[in-house]
OpenMM code with the backbone's topology and positions (N, CA, C; nanometers):
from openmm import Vec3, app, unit

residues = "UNK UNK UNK UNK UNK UNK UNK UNK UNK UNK UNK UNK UNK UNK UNK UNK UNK UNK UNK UNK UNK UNK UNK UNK UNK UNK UNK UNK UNK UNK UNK UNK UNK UNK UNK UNK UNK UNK UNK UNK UNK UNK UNK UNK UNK UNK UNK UNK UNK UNK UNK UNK UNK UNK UNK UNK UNK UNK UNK UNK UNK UNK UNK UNK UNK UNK UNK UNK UNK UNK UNK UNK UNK UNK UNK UNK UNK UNK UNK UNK UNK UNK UNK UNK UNK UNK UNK UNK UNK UNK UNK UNK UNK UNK UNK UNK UNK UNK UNK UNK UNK UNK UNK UNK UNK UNK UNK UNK UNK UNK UNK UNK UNK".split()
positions = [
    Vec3(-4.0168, 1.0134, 2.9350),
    Vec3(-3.8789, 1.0407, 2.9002),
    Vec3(-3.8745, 1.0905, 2.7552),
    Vec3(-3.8428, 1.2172, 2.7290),
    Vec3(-3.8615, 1.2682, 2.5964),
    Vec3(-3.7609, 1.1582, 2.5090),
    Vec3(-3.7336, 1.1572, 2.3543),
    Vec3(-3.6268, 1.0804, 2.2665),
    Vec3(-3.5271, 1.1437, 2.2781),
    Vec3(-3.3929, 1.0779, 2.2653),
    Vec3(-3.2711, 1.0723, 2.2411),
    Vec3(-3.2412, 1.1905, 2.1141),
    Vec3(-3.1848, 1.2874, 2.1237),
    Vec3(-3.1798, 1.3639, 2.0038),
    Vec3(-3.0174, 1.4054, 2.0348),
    Vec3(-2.9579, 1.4173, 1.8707),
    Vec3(-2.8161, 1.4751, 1.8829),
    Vec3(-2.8127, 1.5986, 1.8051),
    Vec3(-2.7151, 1.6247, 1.7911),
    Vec3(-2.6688, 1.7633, 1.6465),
    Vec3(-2.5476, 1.7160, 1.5913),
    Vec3(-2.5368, 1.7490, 1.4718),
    Vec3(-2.3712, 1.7312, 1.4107),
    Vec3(-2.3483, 1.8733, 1.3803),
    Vec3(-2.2490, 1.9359, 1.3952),
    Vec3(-2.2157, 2.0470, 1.3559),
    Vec3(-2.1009, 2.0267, 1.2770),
    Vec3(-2.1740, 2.0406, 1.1279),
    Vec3(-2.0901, 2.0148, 0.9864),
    Vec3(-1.9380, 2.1100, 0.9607),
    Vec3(-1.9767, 2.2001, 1.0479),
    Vec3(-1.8714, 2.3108, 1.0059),
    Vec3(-1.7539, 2.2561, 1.0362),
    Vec3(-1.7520, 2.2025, 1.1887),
    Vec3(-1.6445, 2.1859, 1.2675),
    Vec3(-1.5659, 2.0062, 1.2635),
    Vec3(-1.6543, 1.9527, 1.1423),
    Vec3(-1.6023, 1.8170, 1.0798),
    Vec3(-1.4425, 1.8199, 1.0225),
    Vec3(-1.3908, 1.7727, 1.0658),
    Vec3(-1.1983, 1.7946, 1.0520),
    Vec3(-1.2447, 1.6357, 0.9359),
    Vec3(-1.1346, 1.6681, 0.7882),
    Vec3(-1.1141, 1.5597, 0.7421),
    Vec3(-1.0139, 1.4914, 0.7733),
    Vec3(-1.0305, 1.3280, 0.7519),
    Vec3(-0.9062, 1.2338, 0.7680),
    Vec3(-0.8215, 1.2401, 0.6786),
    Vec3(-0.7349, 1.2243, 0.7531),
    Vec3(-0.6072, 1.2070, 0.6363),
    Vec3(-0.5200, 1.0747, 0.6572),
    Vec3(-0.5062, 1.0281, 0.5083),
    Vec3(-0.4420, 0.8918, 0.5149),
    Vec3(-0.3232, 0.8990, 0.5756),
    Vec3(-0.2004, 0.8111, 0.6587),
    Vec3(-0.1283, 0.7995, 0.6574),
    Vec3(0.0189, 0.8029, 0.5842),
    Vec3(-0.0653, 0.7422, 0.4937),
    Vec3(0.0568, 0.7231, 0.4038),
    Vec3(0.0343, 0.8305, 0.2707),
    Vec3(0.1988, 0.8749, 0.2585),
    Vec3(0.2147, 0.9934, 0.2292),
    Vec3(0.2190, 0.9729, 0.0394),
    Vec3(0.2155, 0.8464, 0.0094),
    Vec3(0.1999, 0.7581, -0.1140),
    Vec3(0.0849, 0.8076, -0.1989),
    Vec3(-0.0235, 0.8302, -0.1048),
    Vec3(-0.1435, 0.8596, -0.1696),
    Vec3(-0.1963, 1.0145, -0.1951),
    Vec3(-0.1516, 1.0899, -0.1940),
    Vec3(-0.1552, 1.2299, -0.2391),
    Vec3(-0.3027, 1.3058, -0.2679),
    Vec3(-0.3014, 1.2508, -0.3927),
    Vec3(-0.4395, 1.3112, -0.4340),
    Vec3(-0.5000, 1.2320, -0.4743),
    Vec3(-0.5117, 1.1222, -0.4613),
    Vec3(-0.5823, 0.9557, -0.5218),
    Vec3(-0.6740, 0.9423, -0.4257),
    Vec3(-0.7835, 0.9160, -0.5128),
    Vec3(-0.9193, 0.8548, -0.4058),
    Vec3(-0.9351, 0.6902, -0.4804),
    Vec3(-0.8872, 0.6606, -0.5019),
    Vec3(-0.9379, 0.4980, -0.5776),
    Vec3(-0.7706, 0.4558, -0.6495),
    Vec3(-0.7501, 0.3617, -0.5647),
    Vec3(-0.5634, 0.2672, -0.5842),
    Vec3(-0.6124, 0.1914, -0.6935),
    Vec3(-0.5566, 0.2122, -0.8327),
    Vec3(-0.5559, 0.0838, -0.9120),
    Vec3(-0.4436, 0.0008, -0.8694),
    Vec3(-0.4264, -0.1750, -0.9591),
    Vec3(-0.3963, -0.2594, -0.8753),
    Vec3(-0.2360, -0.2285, -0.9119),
    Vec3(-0.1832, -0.1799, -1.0008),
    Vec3(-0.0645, -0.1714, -1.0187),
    Vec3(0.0232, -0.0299, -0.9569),
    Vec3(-0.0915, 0.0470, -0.8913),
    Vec3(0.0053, 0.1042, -0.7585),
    Vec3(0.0182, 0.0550, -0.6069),
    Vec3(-0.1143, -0.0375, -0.6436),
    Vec3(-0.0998, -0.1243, -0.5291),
    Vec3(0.0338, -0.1801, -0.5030),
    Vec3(0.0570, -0.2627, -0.6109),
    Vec3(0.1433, -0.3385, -0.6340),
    Vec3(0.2798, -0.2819, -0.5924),
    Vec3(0.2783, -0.1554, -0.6559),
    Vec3(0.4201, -0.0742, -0.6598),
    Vec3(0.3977, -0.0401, -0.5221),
    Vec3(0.3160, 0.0223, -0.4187),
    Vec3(0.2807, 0.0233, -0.3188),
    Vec3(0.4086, -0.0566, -0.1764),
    Vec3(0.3378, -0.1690, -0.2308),
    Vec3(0.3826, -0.2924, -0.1205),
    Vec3(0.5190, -0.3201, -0.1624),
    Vec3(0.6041, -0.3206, -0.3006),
    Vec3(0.7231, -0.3091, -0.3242),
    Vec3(0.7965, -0.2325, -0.2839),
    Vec3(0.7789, -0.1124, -0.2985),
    Vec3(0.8375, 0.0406, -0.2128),
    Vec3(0.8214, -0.0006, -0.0424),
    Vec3(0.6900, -0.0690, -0.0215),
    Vec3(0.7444, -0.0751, 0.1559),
    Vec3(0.7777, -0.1905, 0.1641),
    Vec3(0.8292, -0.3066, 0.0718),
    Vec3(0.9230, -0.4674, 0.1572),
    Vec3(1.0302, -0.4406, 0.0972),
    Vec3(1.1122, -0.3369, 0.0730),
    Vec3(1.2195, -0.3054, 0.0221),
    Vec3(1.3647, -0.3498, 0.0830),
    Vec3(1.3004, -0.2935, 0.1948),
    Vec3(1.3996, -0.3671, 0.3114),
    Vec3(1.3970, -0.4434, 0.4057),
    Vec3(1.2885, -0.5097, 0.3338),
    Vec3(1.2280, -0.6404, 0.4053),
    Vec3(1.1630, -0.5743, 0.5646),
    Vec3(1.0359, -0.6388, 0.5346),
    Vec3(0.9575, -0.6223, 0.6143),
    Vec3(0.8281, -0.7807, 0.6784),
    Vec3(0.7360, -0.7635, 0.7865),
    Vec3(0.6855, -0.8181, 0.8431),
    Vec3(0.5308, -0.7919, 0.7208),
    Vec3(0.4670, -0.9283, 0.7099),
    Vec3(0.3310, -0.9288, 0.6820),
    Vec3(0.2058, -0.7564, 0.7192),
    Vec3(0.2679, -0.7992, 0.8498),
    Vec3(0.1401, -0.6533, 0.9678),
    Vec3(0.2015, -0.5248, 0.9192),
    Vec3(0.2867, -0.5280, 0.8809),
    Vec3(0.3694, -0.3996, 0.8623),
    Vec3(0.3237, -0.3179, 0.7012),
    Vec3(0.3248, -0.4301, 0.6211),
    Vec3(0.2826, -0.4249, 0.4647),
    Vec3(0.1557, -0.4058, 0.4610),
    Vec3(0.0789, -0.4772, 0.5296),
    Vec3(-0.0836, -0.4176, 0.6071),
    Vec3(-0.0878, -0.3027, 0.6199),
    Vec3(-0.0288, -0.2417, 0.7427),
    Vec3(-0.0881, -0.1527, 0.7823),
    Vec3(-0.0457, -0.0244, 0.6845),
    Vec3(0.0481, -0.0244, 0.6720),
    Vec3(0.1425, 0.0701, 0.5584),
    Vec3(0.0552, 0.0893, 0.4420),
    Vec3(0.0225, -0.0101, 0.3887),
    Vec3(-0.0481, 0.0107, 0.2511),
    Vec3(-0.1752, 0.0015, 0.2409),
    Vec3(-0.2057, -0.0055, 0.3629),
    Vec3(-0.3767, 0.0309, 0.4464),
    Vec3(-0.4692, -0.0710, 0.3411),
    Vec3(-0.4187, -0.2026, 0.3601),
    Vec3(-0.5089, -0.3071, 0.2838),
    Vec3(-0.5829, -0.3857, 0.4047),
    Vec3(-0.6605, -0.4570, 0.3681),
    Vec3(-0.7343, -0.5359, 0.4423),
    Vec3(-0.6449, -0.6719, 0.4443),
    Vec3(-0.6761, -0.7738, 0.5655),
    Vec3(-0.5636, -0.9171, 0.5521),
    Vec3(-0.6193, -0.9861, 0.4320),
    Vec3(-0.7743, -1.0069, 0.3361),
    Vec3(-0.7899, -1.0701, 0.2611),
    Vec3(-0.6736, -1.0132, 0.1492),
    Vec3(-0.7163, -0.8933, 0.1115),
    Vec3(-0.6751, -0.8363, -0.0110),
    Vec3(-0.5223, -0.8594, 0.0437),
    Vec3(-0.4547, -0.8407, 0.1448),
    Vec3(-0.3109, -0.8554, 0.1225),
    Vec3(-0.2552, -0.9998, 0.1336),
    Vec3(-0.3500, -1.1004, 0.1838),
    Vec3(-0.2938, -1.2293, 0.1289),
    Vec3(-0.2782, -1.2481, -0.0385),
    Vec3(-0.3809, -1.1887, -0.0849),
    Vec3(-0.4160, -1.2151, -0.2202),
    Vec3(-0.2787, -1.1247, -0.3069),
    Vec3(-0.2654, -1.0269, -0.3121),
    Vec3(-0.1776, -0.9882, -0.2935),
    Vec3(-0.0169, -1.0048, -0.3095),
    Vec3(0.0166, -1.0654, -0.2033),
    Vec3(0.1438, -1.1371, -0.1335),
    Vec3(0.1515, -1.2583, -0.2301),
    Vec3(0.0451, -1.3155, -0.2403),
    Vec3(0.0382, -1.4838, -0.3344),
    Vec3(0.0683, -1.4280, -0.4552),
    Vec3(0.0329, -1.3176, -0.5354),
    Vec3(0.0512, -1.3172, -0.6276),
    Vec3(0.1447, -1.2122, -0.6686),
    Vec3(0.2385, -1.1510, -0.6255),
    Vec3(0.3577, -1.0698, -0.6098),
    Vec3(0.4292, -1.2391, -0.5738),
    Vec3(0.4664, -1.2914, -0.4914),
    Vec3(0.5424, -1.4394, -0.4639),
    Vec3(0.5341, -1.5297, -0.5977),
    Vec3(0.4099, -1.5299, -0.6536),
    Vec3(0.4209, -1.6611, -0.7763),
    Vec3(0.4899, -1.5497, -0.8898),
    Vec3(0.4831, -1.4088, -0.9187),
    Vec3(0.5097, -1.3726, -0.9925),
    Vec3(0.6924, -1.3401, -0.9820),
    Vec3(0.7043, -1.3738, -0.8864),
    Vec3(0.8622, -1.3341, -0.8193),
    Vec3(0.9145, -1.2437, -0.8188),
    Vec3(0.8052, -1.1245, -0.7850),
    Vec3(0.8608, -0.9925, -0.7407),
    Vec3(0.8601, -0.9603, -0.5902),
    Vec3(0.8550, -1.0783, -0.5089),
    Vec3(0.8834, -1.0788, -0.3321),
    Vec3(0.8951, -1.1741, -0.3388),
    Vec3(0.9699, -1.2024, -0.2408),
    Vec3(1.0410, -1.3428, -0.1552),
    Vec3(1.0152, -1.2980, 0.0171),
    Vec3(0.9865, -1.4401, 0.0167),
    Vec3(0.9612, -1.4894, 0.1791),
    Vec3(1.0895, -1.5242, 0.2286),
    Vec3(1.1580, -1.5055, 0.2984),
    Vec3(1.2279, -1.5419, 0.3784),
    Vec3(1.2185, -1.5323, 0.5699),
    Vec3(1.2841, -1.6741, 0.5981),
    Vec3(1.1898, -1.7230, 0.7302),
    Vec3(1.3443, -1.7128, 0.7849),
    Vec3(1.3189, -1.5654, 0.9004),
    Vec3(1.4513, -1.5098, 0.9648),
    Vec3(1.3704, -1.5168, 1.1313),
    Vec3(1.3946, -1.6129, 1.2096),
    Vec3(1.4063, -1.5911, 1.4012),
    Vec3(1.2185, -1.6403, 1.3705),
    Vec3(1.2238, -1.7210, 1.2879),
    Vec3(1.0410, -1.7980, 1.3312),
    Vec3(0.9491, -1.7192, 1.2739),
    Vec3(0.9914, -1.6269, 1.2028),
    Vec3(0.9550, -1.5029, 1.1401),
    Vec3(0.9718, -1.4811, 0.9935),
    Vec3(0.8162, -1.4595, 0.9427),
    Vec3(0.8350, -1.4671, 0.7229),
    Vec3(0.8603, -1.2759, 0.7291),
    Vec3(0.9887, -1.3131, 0.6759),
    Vec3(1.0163, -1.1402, 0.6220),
    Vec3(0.9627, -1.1526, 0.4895),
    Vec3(0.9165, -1.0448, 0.4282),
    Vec3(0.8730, -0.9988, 0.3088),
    Vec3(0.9973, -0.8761, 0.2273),
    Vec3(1.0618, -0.9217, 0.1201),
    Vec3(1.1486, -0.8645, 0.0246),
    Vec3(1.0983, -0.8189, -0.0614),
    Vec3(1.1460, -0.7086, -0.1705),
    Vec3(1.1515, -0.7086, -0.2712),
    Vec3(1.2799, -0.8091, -0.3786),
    Vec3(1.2328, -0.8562, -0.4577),
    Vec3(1.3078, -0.9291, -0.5776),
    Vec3(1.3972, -0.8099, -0.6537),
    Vec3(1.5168, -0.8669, -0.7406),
    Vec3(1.5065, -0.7790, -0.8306),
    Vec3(1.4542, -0.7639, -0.9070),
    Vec3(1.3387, -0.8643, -0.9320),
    Vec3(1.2434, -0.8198, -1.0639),
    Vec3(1.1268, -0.7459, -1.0345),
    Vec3(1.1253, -0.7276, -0.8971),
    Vec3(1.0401, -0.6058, -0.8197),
    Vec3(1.1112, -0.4803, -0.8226),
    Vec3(1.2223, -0.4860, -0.7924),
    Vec3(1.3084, -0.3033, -0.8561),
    Vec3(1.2649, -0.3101, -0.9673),
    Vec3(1.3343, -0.4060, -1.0422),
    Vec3(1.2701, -0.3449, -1.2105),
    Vec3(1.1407, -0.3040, -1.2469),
    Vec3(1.0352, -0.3588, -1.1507),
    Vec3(0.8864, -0.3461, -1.1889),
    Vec3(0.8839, -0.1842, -1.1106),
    Vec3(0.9670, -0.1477, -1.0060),
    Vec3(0.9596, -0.0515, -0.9831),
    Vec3(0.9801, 0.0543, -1.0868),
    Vec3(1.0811, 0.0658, -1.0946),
    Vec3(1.1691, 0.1455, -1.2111),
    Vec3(1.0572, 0.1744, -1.3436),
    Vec3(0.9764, 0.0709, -1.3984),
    Vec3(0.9361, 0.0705, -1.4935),
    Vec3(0.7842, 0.1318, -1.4342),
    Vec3(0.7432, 0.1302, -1.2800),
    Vec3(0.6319, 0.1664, -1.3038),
    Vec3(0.6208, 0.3526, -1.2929),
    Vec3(0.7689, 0.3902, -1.2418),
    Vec3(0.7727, 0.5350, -1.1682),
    Vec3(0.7920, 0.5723, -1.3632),
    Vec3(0.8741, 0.5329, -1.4459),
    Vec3(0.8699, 0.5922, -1.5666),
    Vec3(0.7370, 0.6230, -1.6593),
    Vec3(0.7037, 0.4984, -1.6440),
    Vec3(0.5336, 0.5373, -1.6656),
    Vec3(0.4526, 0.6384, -1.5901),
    Vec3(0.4780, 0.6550, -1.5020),
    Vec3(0.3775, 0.7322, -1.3949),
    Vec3(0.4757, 0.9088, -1.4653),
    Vec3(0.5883, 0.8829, -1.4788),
    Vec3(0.6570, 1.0455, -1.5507),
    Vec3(0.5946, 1.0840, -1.6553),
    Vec3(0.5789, 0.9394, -1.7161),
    Vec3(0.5754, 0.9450, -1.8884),
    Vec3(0.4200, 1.0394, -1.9264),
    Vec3(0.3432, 0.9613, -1.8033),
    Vec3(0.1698, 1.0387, -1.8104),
    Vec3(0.1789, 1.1512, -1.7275),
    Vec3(0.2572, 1.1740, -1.6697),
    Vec3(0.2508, 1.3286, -1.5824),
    Vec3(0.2001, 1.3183, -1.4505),
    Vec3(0.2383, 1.2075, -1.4145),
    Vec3(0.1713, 1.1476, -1.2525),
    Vec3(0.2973, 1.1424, -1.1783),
    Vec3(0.4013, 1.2898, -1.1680),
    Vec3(0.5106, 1.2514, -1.0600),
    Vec3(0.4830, 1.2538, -0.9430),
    Vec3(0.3710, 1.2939, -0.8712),
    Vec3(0.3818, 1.3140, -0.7223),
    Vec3(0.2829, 1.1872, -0.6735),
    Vec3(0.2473, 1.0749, -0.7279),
    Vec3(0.1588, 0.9386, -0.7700),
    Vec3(0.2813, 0.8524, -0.7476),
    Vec3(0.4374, 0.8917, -0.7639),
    Vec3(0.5196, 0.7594, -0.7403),
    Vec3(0.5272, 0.7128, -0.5925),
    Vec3(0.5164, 0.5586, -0.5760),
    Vec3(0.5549, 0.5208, -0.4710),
    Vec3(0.6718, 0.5725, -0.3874),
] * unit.nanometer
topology = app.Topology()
chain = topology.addChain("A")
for resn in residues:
    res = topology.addResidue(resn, chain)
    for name in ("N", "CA", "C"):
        topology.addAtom(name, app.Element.getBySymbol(name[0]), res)
């Protein structure tokens, strides 16, 4: 039985493209667009899986995350039908607000959440 042999034909390799329309021209999220990230999507309150998948984190990194957006009190949990919705605070707008001015201030407008 001769070996198993394949081909890749490089030409016809289609790139992925992220979902989310957040990430533009960024290959590497520092943690404070992360941050602004997950604020822009629990805005109007949202589900744990939802903030996942949206901000294309892993469940470690978005527990970690969530704990520390919650102790810092820029999201609130609220427990609606057996169910933890995820908010933004208002001290999460403000962290918003302050992070899109910065992102103007360096010339990173199409980088805002």
């Amino acid at each position: 039985m001769p070996p198993f042999t394949f081909t890749i034909d490089l030409k016809s390799r289609k790139t992925l493209e992220r979902p989310s329309n957040l990430e533009n021209e960024r290959k590497r999220r520092d943690r404070l667009y992360i941050i602004a990230e997950i604020l822009t999507i629990a805005k109007g309150g949202c589900l744990k899986t939802q903030i996942m998948y949206r901000a294309n984190l892993s469940f470690a990194q978005l527990n970690e995350y969530l704990s520390f957006l919650i102790k810092m009190d820029l999201l609130k949990v609220k427990n609606e039908n057996r169910r933890n919705m995820y908010k933004t605070t208002g001290k999460g707008e403000k962290y918003l607000e302050k992070y899109k001015d910065l992102a103007n201030l360096l010339g990173n407008n199409e980088r805002n959440p």
